[in-house]
TIZA-904803 format. One record per atom (N, C-alpha, C): residue in one letter; z, y, x. Coordinates in pm, whole numbers, padded with zeros to 5 digits, always signed. Each point is the difference from the previous one (the first is absolute). Layout:
// residues N
aZYX ...
END
This chain:
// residues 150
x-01235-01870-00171 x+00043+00086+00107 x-00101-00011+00114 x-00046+00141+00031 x-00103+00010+00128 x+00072-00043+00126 x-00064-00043+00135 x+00093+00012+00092 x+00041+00129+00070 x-00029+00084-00068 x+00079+00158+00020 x+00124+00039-00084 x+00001-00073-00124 x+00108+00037-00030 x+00082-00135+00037 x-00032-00074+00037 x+00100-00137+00111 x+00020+00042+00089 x-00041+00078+00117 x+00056+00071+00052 x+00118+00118+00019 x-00026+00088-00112 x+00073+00077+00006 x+00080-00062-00047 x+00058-00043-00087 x+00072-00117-00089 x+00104-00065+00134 x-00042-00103+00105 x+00085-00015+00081 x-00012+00124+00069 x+00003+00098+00017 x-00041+00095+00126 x+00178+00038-00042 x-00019+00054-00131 x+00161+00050-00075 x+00103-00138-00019 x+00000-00108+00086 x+00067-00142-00011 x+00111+00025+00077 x+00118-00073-00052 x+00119-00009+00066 x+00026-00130+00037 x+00032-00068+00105 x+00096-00128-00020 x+00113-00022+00029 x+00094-00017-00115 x+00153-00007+00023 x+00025-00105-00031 x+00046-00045+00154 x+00088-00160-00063 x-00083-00110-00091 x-00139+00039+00055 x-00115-00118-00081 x-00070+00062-00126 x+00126+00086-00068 x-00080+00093-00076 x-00134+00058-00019 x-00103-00027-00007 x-00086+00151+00020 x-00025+00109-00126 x+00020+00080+00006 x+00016+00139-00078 x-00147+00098+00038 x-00028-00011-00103 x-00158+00141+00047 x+00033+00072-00119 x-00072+00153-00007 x-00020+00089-00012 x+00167+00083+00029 x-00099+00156+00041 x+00150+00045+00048 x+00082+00057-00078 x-00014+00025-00127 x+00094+00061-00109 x+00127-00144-00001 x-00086-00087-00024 x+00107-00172-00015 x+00046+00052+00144 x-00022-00038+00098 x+00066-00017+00142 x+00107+00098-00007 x-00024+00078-00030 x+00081+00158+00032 x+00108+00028-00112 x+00022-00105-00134 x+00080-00027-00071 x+00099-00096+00012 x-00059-00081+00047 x+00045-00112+00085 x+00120+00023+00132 x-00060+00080+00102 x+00082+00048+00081 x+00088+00080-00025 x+00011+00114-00126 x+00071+00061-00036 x+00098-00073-00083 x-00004-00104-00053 x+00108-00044-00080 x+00061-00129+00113 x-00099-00077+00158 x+00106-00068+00041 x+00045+00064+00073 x+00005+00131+00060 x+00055+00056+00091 x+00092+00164-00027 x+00034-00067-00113 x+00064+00099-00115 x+00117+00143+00119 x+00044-00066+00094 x+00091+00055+00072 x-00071+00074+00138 x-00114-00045-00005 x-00034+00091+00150 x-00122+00100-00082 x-00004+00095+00089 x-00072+00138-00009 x+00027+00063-00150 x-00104+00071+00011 x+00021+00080-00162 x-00086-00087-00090 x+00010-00014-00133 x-00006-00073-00103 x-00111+00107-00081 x-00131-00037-00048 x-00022+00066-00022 x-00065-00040-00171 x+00085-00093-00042 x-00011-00047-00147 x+00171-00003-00086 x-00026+00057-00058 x+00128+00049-00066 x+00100-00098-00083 x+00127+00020+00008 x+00050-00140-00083 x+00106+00020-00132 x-00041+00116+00032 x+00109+00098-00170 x-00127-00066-00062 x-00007-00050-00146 x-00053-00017-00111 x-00089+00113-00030 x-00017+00116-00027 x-00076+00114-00043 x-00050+00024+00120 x+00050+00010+00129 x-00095+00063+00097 x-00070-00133+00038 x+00033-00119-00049 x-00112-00155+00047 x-00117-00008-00100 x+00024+00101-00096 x-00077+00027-00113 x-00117+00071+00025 x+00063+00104+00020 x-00093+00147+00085 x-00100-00058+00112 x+00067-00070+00120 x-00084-00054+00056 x-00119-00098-00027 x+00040-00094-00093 x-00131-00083-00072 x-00096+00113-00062 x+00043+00039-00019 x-00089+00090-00118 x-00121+00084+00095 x+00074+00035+00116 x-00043+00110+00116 x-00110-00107+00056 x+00082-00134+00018 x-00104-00073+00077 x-00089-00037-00102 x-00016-00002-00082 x-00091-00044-00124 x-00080+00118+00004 x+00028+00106+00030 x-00109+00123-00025 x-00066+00016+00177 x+00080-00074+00049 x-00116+00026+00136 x-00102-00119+00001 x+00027-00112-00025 x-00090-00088-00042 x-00094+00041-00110 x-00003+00020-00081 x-00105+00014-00124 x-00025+00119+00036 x+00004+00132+00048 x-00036+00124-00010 x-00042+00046+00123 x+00031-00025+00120 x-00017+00020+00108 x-00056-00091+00075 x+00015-00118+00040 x-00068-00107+00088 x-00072-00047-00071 x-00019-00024-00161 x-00152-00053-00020 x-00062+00086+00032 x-00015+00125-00007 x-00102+00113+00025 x-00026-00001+00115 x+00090+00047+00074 x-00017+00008+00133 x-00034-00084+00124 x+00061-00122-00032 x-00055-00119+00090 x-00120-00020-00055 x-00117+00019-00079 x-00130-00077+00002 x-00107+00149+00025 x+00066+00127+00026 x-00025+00087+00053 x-00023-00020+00150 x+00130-00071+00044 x+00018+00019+00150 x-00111-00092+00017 x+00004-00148-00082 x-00109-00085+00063 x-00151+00052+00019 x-00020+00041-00116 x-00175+00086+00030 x+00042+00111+00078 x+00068+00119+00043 x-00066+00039+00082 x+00075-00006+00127 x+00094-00072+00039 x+00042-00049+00158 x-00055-00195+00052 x+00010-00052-00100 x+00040-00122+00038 x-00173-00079+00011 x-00073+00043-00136 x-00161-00019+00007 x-00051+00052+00108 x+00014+00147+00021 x-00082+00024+00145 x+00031-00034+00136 x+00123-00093-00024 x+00012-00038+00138 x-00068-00122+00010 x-00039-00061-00139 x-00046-00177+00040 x-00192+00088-00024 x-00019+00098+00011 x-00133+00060+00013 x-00077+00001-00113 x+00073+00011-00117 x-00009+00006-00137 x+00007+00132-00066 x-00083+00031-00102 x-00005+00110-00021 x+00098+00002-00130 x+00113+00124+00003 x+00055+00031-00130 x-00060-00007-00141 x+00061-00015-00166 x-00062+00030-00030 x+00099+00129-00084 x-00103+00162+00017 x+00012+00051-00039 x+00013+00056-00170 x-00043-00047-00047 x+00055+00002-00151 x+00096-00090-00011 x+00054-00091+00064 x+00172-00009-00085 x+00091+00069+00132 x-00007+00027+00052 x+00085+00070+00074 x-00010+00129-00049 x-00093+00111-00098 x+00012+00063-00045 x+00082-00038-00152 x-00021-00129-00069 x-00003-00010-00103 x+00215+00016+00002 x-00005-00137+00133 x+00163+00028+00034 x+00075+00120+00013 x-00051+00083+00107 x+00045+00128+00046 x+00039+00098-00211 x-00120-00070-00070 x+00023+00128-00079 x+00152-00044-00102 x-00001-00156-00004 x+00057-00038-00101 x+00178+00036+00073 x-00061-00008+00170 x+00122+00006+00035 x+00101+00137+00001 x-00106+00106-00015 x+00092+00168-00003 x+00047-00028-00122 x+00032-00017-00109 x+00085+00012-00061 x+00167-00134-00003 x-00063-00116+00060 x+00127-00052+00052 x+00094+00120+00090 x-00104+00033+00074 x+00108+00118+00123 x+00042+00134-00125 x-00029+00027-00045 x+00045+00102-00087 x+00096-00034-00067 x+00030-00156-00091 x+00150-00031+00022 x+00060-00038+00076 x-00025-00060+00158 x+00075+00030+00055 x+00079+00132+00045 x-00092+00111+00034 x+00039+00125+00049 x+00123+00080-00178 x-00003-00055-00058 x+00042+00071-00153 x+00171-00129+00018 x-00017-00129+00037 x+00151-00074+00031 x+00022+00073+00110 x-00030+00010+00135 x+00071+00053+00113 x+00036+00134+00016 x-00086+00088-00148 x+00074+00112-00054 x+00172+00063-00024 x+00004-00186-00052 x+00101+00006-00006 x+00125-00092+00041 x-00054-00048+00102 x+00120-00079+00086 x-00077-00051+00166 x+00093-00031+00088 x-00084+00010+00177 x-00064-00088-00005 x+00048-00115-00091 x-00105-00134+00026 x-00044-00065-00117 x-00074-00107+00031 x-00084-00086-00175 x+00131-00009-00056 x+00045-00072+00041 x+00188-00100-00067 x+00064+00089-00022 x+00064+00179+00064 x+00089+00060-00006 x+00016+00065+00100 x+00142+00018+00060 x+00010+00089+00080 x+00023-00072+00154 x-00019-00161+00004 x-00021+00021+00132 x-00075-00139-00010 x-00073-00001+00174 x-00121-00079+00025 x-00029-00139-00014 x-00037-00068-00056 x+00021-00115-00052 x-00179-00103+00033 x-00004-00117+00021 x-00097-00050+00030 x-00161+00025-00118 x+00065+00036-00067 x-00110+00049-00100 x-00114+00110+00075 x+00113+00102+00056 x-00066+00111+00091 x-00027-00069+00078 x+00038-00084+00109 x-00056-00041+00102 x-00127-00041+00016 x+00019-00104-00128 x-00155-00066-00027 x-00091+00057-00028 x-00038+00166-00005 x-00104+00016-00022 x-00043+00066+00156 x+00073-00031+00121 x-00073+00020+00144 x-00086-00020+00058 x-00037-00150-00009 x-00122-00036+00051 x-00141+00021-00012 x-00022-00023-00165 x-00086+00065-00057 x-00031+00180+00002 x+00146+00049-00021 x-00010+00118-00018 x-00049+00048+00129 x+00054-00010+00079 x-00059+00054+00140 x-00127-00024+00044 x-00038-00142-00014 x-00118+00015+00013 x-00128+00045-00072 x+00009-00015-00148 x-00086+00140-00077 x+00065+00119+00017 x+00087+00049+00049 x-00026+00162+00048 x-00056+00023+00096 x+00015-00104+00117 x-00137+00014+00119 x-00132-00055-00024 x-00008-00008-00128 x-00166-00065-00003 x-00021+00134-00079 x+00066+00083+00051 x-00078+00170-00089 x+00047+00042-00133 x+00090-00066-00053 x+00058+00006-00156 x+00129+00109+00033 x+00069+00002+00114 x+00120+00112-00017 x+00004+00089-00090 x-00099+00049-00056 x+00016+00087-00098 x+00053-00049-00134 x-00064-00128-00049 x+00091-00050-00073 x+00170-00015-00046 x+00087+00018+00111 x+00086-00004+00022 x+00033+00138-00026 x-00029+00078+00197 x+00032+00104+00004 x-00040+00115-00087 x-00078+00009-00092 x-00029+00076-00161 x+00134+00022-00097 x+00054-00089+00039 x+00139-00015-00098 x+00116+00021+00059 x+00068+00116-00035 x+00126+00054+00045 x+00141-00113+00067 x-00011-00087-00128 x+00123-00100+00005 x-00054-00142+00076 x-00109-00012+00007 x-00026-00099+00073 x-00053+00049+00188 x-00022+00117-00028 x-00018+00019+00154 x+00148+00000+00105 x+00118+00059-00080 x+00108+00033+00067 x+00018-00149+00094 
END
């Protein structure tokens, strides 16, 4: 481990009660199951829809944030430490990645969210990243696709 990814690593750190908890998918599972009674819940606890959701979060991990996070790093995160992108895998990503979005846009065809019909941390998790490759000039990626632009 570089000390960049030790960084970010505690950057996403929790400490509860001596605990420490990093990355935020764990943290954010975590809080959702000890704080089962306050706010909205956004991991499901019927059996089939806890299903749906793994599955949802399993396809934003493998299909979406590998692509996209080593996208974001070459072309937001390199030119800020004054490093130059490198352009052939950010093309190589971008290409492998339109057809991940093409099943996505072909599931949200047919239901509002990854999991089903309502918003679940699966969707959530793809914010950070997502937002920030649509402002590094990729919106079209997205916004190209009917069901993923809504």
């Amino acid at each position: 481990m570089n000390r960049e990814e030790a960084h970010a690593m505690l950057h996403d750190a929790m400490d509860d009660d001596g605990s420490i908890l990093y990355e935020s998918r764990a943290i954010a599972r975590y809080l959702n199951k000890k704080y089962p009674d306050q706010g909205t819940s956004f991991i499901p606890t019927d059996p089939k829809a806890e299903a749906l959701f793994e599955q949802a979060s399993s396809i934003e991990t493998f299909n979406f944030n590998a692509f996209v996070a080593p996208i974001v790093a070459e072309k937001v995160f390199k030119p800020r430490r004054g490093l130059q992108p490198n352009e052939e895998r950010v093309s190589e990503l971008l290409r492998m990645l339109q057809s991940k979005m093409d099943a996505y846009d072909l599931i949200l065809s047919k239901q509002k969210y990854l999991a089903g019909d309502s918003v679940t941390l699966a969707d959530l998790s793809h914010l950070p990243y997502g937002a920030t490759f649509c402002g590094a000039d990729f919106a079209e990626v997205i916004e190209s696709r009917p069901n993923l632009a809504r």
